[in-house]
GUVEX-864612 format. One line per field, with one value per residue (C-alpha): residue in one letter; x, y, z. Coordinates in steps of 0.25 Angstrom, whole numbers, plus 5000, padded with zeros to 4 digits. Example, Ala and Ser with C-alpha at 12.3 -4.5 7.8 and 13.67 -1.06 7.14 Angstrom:
// residues 2
tilum: (a;s)
c1: (5049;5055)
c2: (4982;4996)
c3: (5031;5029)
END
This chain:
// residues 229
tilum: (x;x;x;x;x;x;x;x;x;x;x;x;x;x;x;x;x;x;x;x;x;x;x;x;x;x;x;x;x;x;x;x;x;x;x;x;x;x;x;x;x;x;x;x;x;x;x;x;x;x;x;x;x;x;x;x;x;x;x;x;x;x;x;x;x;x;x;x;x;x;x;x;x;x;x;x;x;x;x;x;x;x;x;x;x;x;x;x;x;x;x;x;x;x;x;x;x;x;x;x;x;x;x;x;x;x;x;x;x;x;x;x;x;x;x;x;x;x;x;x;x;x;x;x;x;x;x;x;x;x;x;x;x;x;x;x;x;x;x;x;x;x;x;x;x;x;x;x;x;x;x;x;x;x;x;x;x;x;x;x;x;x;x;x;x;x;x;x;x;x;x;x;x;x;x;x;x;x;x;x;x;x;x;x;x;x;x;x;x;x;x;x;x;x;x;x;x;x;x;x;x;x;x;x;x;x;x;x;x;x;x;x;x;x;x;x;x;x;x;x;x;x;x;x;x;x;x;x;x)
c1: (5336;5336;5326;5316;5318;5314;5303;5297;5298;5291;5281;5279;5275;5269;5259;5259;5248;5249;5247;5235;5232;5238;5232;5217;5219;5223;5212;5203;5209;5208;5193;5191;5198;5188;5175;5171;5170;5158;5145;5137;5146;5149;5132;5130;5130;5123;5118;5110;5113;5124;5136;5140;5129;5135;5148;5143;5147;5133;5130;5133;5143;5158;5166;5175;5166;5158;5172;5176;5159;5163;5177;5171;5159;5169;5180;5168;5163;5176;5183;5168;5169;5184;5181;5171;5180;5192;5193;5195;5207;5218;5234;5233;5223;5227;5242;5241;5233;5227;5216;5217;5232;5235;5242;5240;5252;5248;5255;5257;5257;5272;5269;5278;5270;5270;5262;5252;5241;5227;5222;5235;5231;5216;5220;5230;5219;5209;5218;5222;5208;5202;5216;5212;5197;5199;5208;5204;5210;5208;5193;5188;5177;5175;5165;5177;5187;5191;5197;5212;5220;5225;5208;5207;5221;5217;5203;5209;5218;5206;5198;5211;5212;5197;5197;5209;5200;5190;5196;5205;5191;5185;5197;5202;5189;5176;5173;5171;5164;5155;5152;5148;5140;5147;5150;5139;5144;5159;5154;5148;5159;5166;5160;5157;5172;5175;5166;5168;5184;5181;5169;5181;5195;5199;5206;5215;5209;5222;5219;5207;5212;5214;5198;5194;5188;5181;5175;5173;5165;5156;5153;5150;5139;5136;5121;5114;5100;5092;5104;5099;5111)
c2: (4792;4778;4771;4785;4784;4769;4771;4783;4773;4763;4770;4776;4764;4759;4770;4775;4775;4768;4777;4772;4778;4790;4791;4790;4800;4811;4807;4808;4823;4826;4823;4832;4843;4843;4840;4853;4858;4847;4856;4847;4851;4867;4871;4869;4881;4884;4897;4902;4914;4925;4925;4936;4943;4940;4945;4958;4969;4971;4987;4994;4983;4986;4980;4973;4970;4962;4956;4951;4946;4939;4932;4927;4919;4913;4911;4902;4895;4890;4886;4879;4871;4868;4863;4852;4846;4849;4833;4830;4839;4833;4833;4822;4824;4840;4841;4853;4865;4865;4868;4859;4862;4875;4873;4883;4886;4894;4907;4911;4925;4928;4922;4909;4899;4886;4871;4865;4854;4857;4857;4867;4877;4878;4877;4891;4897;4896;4899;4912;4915;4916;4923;4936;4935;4939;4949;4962;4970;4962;4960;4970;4968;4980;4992;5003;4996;4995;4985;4984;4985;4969;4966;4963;4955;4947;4941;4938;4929;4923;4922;4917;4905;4902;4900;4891;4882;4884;4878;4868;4860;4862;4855;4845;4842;4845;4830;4832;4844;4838;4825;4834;4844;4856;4860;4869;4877;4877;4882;4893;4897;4896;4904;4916;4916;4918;4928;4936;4936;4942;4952;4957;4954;4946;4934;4935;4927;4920;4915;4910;4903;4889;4887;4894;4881;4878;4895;4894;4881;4885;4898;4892;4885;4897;4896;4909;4912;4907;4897;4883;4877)
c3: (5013;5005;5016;5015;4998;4998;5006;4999;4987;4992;5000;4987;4981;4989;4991;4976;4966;4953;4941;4938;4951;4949;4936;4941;4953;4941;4933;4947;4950;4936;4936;4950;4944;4933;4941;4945;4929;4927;4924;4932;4944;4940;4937;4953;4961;4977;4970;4957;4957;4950;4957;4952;4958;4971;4970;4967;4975;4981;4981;4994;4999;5003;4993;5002;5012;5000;4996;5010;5014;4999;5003;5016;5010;5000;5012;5019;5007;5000;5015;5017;5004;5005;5019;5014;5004;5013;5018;5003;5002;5007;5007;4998;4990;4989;4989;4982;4982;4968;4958;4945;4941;4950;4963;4974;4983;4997;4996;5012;5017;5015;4999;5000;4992;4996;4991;5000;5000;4997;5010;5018;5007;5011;5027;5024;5013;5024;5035;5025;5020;5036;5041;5031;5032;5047;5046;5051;5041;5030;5034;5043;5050;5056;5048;5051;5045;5029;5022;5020;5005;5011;5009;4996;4994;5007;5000;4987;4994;5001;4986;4981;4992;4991;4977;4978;4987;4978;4966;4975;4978;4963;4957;4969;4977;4967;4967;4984;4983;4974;4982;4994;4984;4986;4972;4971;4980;4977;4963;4969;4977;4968;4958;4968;4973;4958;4954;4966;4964;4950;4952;4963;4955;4969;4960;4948;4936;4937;4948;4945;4931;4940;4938;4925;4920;4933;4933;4920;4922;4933;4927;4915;4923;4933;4938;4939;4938;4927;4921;4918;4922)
END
């Protein structure tokens, strides 16, 4: 016990940063977390059009079938972006699963929370996310079959996950997705997920308070038709 105390004090040491160190990676964090609320950076968009003309229920569509067509274009577009900034999040550099000050826990199926890295909590949202979206009875892909009381719990949890990721990458990887020119895009994906949890009441506003500023930001600067932004 002595020999492994010493050695952790030395390696420790050895291998430890000075403050100076210490202090300049939390001013480095610090700047990323706020990065994503430049107006340079939350004025860009793929679309100029009205979002919330498409997360209208359009007339003669099924609403269910319109929310699940919905969760599966957001599925594919989050998991696509986390992907390409996936080498950035690491262990080490996410130890934690977090957006500005909240830390998310992964709740499993028996609801024992636990802590996890960054990167196990995208490998079990993804895991999750696919494992109900190809369930029969959740999903049903078949014209005969209706949709189960278990639907609309199953793709809240799947909003929920997606927005997690979503916020992870604005307050932790912003500067990567910048340098590849991707923040267009995360905007927009952003936005959409949002405004179709609300048009829908899918997501508590609770759980959305981790990125008012960020929301409030980008709506500020929302580009529809005829804006001069």
């Amino acid at each position: 016990m002595v020999f492994q105390a010493v050695g952790k004090l030395l390696g420790y040491r050895k291998q430890g940063k000075s403050l100076k160190d210490r202090n300049r990676e939390k001013r480095g964090a610090a700047d990323e977390e706020r990065l994503c609320l430049d107006p340079h950076f939350t004025s860009a968009r793929v679309l100029e059009t009205d979002l919330l003309m498409l997360v209208a229920l359009p007339k003669g569509v099924n609403m269910d079938e319109w929310l699940v067509s919905n969760v599966l274009a957001f599925y594919n577009h989050v998991i696509l972006l986390y992907d390409c900034v996936s080498e950035f999040c690491t262990s080490t550099s996410c130890p934690t699963m977090k957006a500005w000050s909240t830390h998310f826990q992964w709740t499993d199926e028996r609801g024992r929370r636990r802590k996890c890295t960054a990167p196990q909590y995208a490998e079990y949202a993804v895991s999750v996310a696919h494992k109900l979206l190809s369930t029969e009875d959740l999903f049903p892909t078949k014209e005969a079959r209706g949709f189960s009381p278990a639907f609309r719990p199953a793709m809240q949890r799947i909003l929920r996950l997606l927005f997690h990721l979503l916020v992870h990458i604005y307050s932790s990887h912003f500067r990567a997705t910048v340098s590849l020119d991707l923040h267009p895009h995360l905007n927009t994906v952003y936005l959409h997920l949002l405004l179709f949890c609300a048009e829908f009441q899918l997501l508590e506003v609770a759980e959305l308070a981790v990125s008012e500023e960020l929301t409030t930001a980008l709506l500020q600067t929302d580009r529809r038709p005829g804006s001069t932004s």
